[in-house]
Each structure stands twice: as C-alpha cells, then as structure tokens.
N, C-alpha and C positions, 0 to 999 in steps of 0.2 A: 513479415517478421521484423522489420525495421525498425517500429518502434519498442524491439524487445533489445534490440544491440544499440542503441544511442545511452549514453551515458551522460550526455548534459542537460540542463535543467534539472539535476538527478541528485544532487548535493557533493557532486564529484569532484570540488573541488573545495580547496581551502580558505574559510572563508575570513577565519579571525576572530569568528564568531561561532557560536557551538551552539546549536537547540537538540540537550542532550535526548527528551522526552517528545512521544506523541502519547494518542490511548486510541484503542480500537474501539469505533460505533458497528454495533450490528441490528440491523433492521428487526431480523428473526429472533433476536434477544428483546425485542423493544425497548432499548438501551438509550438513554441519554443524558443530559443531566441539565438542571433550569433553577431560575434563583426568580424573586418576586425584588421591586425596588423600587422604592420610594421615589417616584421621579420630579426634577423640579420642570414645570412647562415649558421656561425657554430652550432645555437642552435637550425638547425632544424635535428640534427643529435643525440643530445643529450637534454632530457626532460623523465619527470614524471606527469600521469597523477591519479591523485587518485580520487574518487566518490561513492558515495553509492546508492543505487538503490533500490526499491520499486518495482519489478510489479506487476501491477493490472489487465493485459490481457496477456493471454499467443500468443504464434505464434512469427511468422517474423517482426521484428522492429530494428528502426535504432535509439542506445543510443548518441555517442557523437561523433564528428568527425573533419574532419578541410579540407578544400581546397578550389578550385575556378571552379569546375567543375567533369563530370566524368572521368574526363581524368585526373585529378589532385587533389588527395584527399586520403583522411585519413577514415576509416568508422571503427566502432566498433559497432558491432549488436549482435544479436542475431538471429538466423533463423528460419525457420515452426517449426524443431522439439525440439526448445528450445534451442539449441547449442551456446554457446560464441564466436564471430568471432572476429577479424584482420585484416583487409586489408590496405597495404602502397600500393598505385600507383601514377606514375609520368608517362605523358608520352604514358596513356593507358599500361604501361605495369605493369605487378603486381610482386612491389618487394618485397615485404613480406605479406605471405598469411597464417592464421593459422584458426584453426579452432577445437575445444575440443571434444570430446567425452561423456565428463560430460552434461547433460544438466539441466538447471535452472528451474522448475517448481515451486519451494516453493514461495506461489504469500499473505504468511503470512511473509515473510524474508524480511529482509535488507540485502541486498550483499553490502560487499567491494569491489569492483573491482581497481584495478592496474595496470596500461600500464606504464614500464617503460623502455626505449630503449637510446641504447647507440652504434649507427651505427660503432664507429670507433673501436671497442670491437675488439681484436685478435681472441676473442674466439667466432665462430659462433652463442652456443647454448646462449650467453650474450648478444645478442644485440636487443633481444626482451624477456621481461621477465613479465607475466602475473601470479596476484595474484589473488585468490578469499579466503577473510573471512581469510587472513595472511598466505595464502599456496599457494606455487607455482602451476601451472597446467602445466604437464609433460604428459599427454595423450590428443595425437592431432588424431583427422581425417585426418585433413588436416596441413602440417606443412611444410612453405617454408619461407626460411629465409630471411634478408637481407644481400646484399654484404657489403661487408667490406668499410665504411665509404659514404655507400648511404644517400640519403638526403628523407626527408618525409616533406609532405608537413604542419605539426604542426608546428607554427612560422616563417612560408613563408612569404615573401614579397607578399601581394597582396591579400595573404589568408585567408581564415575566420575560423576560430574556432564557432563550432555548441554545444551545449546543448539541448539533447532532440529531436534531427533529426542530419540529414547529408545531404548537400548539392544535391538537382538533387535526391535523393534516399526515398525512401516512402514502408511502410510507419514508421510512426514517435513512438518515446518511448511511451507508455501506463502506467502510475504507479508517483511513486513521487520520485523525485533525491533529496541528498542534500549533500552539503559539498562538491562542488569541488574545487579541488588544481591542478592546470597545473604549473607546476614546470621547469624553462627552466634551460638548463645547467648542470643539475645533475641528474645520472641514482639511485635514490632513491631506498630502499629495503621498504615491508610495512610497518614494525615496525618506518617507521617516521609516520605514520598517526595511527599506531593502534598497541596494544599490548594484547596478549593471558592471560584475567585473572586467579589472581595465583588460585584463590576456584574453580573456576569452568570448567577452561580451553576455556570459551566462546572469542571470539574475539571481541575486542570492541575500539572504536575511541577515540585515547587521541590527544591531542592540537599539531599541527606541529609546529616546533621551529626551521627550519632551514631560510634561507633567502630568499625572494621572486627576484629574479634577474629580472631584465629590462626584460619585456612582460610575468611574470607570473601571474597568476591572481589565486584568491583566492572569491569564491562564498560560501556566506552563507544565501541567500534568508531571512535575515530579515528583511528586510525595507521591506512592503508590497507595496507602493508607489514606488518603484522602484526597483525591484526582483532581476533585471542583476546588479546590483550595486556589483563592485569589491571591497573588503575591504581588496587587498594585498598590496595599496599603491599606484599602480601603474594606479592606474587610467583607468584600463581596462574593463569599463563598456558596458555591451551587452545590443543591441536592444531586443526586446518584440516583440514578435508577435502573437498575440491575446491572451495574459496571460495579466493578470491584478491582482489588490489587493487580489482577490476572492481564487485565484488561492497560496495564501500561506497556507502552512498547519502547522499543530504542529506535524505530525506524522513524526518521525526521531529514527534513527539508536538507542539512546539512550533512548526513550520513543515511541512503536509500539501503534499503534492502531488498536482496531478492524475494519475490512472494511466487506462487501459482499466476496465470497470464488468463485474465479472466479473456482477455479477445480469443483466447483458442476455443471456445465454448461451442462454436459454431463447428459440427460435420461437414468436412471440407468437401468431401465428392456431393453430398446433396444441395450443397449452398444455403441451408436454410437447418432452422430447429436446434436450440439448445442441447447438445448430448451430454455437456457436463454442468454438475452444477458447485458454484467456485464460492465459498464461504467464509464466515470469522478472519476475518480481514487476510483474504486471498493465501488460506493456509491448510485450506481442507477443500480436496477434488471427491467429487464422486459424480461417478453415470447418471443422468437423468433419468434411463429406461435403460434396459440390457440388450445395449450393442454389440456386445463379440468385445472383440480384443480394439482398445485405445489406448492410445499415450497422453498425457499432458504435464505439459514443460514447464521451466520458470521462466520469469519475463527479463531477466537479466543475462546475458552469454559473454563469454569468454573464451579467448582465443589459447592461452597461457596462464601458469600459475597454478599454485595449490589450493584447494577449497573443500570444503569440510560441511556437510550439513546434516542430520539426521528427519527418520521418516517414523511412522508409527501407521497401523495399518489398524484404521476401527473396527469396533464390532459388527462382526457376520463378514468382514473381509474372506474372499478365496480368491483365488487365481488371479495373482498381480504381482509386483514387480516395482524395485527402484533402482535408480542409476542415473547414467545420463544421457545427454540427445543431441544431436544435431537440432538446431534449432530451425534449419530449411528442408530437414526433412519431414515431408508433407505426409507421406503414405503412412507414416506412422501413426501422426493424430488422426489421419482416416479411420482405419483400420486393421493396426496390427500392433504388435509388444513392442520392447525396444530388442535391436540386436537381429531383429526376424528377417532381415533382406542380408542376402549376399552380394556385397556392392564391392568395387575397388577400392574405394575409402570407407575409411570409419566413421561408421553411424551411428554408432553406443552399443553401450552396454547395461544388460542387470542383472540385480541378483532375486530371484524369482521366490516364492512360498516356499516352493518344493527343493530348495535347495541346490537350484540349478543355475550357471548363469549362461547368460545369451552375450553373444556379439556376431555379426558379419553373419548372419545363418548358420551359424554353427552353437552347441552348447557342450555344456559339462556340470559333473554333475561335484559338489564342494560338500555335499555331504551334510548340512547342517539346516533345517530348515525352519520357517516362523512363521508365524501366529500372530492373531490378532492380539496385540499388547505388546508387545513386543516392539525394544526402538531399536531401527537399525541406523547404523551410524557410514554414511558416505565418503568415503576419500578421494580426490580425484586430482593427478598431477597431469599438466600436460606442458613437455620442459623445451626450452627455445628450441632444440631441435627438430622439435612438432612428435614426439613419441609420448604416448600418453597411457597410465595408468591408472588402476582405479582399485580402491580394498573398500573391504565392508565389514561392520562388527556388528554384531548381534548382542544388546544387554552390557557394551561395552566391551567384548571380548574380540580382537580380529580373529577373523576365519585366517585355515591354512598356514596360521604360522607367518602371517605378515606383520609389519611394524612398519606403517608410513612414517613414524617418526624418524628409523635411522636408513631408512631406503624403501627402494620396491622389489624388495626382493620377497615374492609369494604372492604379489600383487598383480592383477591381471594385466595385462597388455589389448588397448585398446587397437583390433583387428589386429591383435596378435604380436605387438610392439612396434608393429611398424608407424612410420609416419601418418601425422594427420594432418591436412593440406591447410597449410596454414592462415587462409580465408575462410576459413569456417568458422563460428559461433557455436559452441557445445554450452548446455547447462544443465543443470539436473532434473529427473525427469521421474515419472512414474506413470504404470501401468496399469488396468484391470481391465477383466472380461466381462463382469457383470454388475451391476447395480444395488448390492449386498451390502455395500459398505464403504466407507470415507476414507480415501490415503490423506495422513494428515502431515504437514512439514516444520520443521524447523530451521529455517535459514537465519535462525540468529533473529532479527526483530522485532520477532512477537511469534512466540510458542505454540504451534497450534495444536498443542495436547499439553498436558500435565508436567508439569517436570520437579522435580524434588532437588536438583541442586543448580547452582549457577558460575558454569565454567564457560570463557572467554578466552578469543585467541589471545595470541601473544601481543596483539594490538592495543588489548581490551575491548575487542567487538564481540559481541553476541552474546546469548544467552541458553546454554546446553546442558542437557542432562548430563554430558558424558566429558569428558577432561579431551580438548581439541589435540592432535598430533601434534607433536613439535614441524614449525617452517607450516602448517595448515594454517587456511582463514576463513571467515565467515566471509559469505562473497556480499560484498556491500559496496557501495560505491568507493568509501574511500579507501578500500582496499584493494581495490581494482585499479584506482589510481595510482599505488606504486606497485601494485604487483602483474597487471591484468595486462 
C-alpha cells in the first residue's frame, strides 16, 4: 500500500504554475481524438513531443501516436507487463524500436513523458531521447535505433497525429492525459516543459516559452465544449471521438486527485485473478464474478483533516456499503465489508443499503436506507487528537440530525470516538457482495456519474452534486498539502 500514501510526484506541491485541466480516455468508450496535417518533410525528422499521463488501468495500451496505417506510423504504448515502448515504422519496416525495462505501475502518479528525436543526429544514442518525471531512460529491453536522417511519420503529409490511441492499434489509453506539446523542428531536453524543485527535489511542470513552429500544437483540454481545441496558434484542432464535455477533469499534474486503487484488483488470499474491475478513469468499482463480501479503497490516505466525497450505487446495485478504511487493512479487500472485524483500533466505517452502519464488529441500524441512484454524500473528520468521525447524507440530506458543518455532533465515532493510532492511513472506501452492479465515486476530479450542479470546496477544488460542509475538502493533493 505504499504507493497509495506517498504524496510526491503527485502535484503536491506548489508549483507557480497551474495545469488547470486534464480529460479522461477510456478504452471501453473507444475514445480519442486525432487531427490529419499537412507535414513539411524536414520536420518530420526533427520534433518534441511532451505529455503527462494518468493511468487508471494497468496492462497493454496505446498512449499517442501518429500515421496513416500499420505499415506507417508512430506508436508510443505501454505493454502487458507495464513497459514504455517506441515504435517509428515506415514501410512495414521498424526503424526505431525501444522498449524499457522500468515499468509504470503507480496508477496514483502523473508521469512526464518525453519523446524527443532528432534523426539527422551524428550521434546514434541522440536521435531518440526519452524522458520520464525529467530523467532520461538508459535501460532498454529492447533498443534499436534510427538510421542517420530517417524520416518518421509525426508531421507526414497525409498523416494523423492520435491522442489517447494509435491508428489500426487497440487497445486504447486508460486514465487521464493532460498538457500536450508536439513541438516541430526542435529536439527539446525536459527542462523546457518541467523543472526539479529546489525543497523537495519533486519534478513538476512549468509554462513552455519556446515557439510553436508551423504544425505544432499545444493541448490543454480546457474548453469542455471542445477538448481538441489547439491553443498553440496554429490552429491545429483534433476531432473527438466519443469524448464530450463529461469527459474533462480537474485532476492534473499540478492538483492529483483521489480515484478507486486499480492495484487492489488482485484477491489477496489467492495471489492471482482480477476480482474487481476498475473503470472511467478509476471511478467506477465493480466485482469481476460474485465473490461474497469485498472492499475497495482510494489510492490516496490520510492521517488527518476533513474530506468530503460522494458515491452513487449503479443499477442492479444490493448489498454494499460506503465509508472509509484503513488502507493496511488487508482482510477486508480479501474478504469481508468495512467495519466487519472487532479490532483494538479502528478499521472503518460504513453506511450500508439497508440502512445500517458498521464499525469495529459492531452495527446500528440509522433508519434510512438507498438504492440504486441514489448519491450519498461522505463526511469524514479525523482531528490532531486522532478521534475520528464520519456523517453521511442521502440526496443531500444528513442522516440523524448531523451537520459537519458546525460540529459532529450526530456524527458517528470512528470505534466509537475513540482514538485512531496516528500511523495509520484511512481513505474512503466501498463495499459489495456481488457482481450486480458498479459503486461509482466522486472525489472531486472527474465525476463518475452524472451530476447536475457544480459545487467546490472552500478551496475551489472539486466538482459535486451536493454543496461541500463548511471546514470539508475534496481530498486532492494540494489539499492535503495544508490540511493532511
């Protein structure tokens, strides 16, 4: 669970710089969006491609790309066992092939990625030069270069340039991109897109300042009305396909948000087989097959602080459960709810279909219960003295007569007010027994259900159906930063 409680490389810090926008790609949507461009020859020799990345499924997918076919194209993926690829072909033949030894699984990270090539280079190991998070990568599996002043098919005549897929090639990116820079003409080093801060030594995205030459485009997915919208000048605006307004997020390189933890997918007692499966940019859990009773957590934890999120339970939803967890307790994403063990410390809490809640093996019953449609709204304080509480509203309304806004008074007590050991990691969490239906979340960065209005904490973070408590937050990096 470690890489669920680190918070750097995370956008957790302040940068000076702000990339307000991402947009979510999803494979199962066949979503992506590609433009055609008139290329001039020389610059398809020489270019920089820079992008940040998100993902929210792990395995084989295809990030960015460019050409007119398999026989003629550009592919940048990633493979089954997580690996960063390469591939220039023209031709059917492969003229530069690489492929890493590092592989990407942190599916709570932003990656910088960097492709920057300069075919007519003397020097063979310069004419393809790939960065990750402002470091070069020097350990290849696979690593074949290109010849001395070959041509690639980015800024070909005739050619298309992909975002979030690659021509003929499936299946498609999973997670959320934002900030791309195609750079024609100049083999750029990272430090034009990002620099290593001085306190922390974290990597983080400052403003490019160089020039956007004839067919560079520059994408920063804020206009939600029209996503592919180029804002390098140049007028190099991409087609959509099947992204829409829905589909922009707040979660970006400079502000993370919490999502669902695609690495908890795995059945911990068997070591093997997907039991959930983790969707629309890591915001909708469901059972692979009908396990019995499971949990599954976000990939962001906290010690401290107030945080607010809301859940919606899809159709054919029974028997489940939201709240929050210990994020080292194991036996729960085994096999059991939250709240189901009688431990000395507190393990979470939920508030269940039927109306019930759980903590420590004990329940009660609150009297009000929900359905599929239904958004229930999360409150959860845990205050320097480690006592930790939690309310819930149904359709906006708290249960019991609480009001996190001027106290917790009606608000449960996490194992019953008592302390919670202040080394622990708690995040929000949810439940089901069977394979009937999708718990979906809202952690503020991108909605994974419908929502009708847009209320943000007192920060201006997130995006909610429901008006946040007063002193609550969307749990995002940089509010963890001063509050967490």
């Amino acid at each position: 669970m470690e890489a669920l409680q680190r918070l750097h490389n995370r956008g957790s810090i302040s940068t000076g710089y702000d990339i307000d926008n991402s947009y979510k790609n999803e494979n199962d949507n066949t979503e992506r969006m590609y433009r055609p461009w008139g290329g001039i020859t020389a610059n398809t020799r020489t270019w920089t491609v820079s992008l940040w990345v998100k993902r929210t499924e792990l395995g084989a997918c295809y990030t960015w790309g460019a050409g007119v076919s398999g026989n003629d194209v550009l592919v940048v993926d990633f493979d089954s066992d997580d690996r960063l690829g390469f591939r220039s072909t023209i031709s059917a033949t492969n003229d530069c092939v690489y492929r890493t030894n590092r592989v990407f699984r942190d599916t709570s990270a932003w990656y910088h990625l960097v492709f920057a090539v300069d075919t007519t280079s003397s020097t063979a190991g310069n004419r393809l030069r790939i960065y990750v998070n402002g470091v070069e990568e020097t350990s290849f599996a696979t690593e074949t270069n290109f010849d001395q002043n070959d041509l690639t098919m980015h800024n070909a005549n005739s050619s298309y340039m992909e975002v979030g897929a690659v021509i003929g090639e499936s299946p498609r990116f999973n997670g959320y991109i934002a900030e791309v820079n195609s750079i024609t003409g100049t083999q750029y080093a990272p430090t034009a897109f990002g620099e290593f801060d001085e306190d922390t030594g974290i990597w983080k995205p400052i403003k490019f300042t160089g020039s956007y030459a004839e067919n560079s485009v520059f994408l920063e997915f804020k206009d939600s009305s029209s996503l592919g919208t180029d804002t390098s000048g140049n007028s190099q605006t991409f087609t959509l396909q099947n992204l829409t307004a829905a589909d922009q997020a707040t979660d970006t390189p400079t502000n993370n948000f919490c999502t669902f933890n695609p690495l908890q997918t795995v059945r911990l007692n068997t070591g093997s087989g997907h039991k959930w499966t983790i969707s629309n940019g890591a915001t909708s859990a469901i059972q692979a097959a009908d396990y019995g009773y499971m949990t599954h957590a976000g990939n962001i934890g906290f010690k401290k602080g107030k945080w607010y999120a809301e859940f919606k339970a899809g159709t054919g939803t029974s028997q489940a459960g939201v709240g929050m967890n210990q994020l080292d307790n194991t036996g729960a994403w085994e096999e059991s709810y939250i709240g189901a063990y009688a431990n000395a410390t507190a393990i979470g809490m939920c508030k269940s279909q039927d109306g019930y809640f759980y903590r420590n093996g004990g329940s009660g019953a609150l009297g009000v219960s929900w359905a599929a449609g239904d958004i229930l709204g999360i409150a959860i304080v845990i205050n320097d003295d480690g006592t930790g509480f939690m309310g819930m509203s149904k359709n906006g309304t708290w249960e019991n007569s609480q009001n996190p806004s001027s106290g917790t008074s009606g608000m449960l007590g996490l194992y019953y007010g008592n302390a919670l050991p202040a080394h622990l990691f708690h995040s929000f969490a949810v439940w089901t027994r069977r394979n009937n239906g999708a718990m979906l979340a809202n952690f503020g960065g991108f909605p994974g259900f419908t929502i009708s209005s847009a209320n943000a904490d007192a920060n201006g973070y997130g995006n909610f159906e429901y008006a946040v408590p007063t002193g609550y937050y969307a749990l995002c990096t940089k509010n963890l930063e001063e509050f967490g």
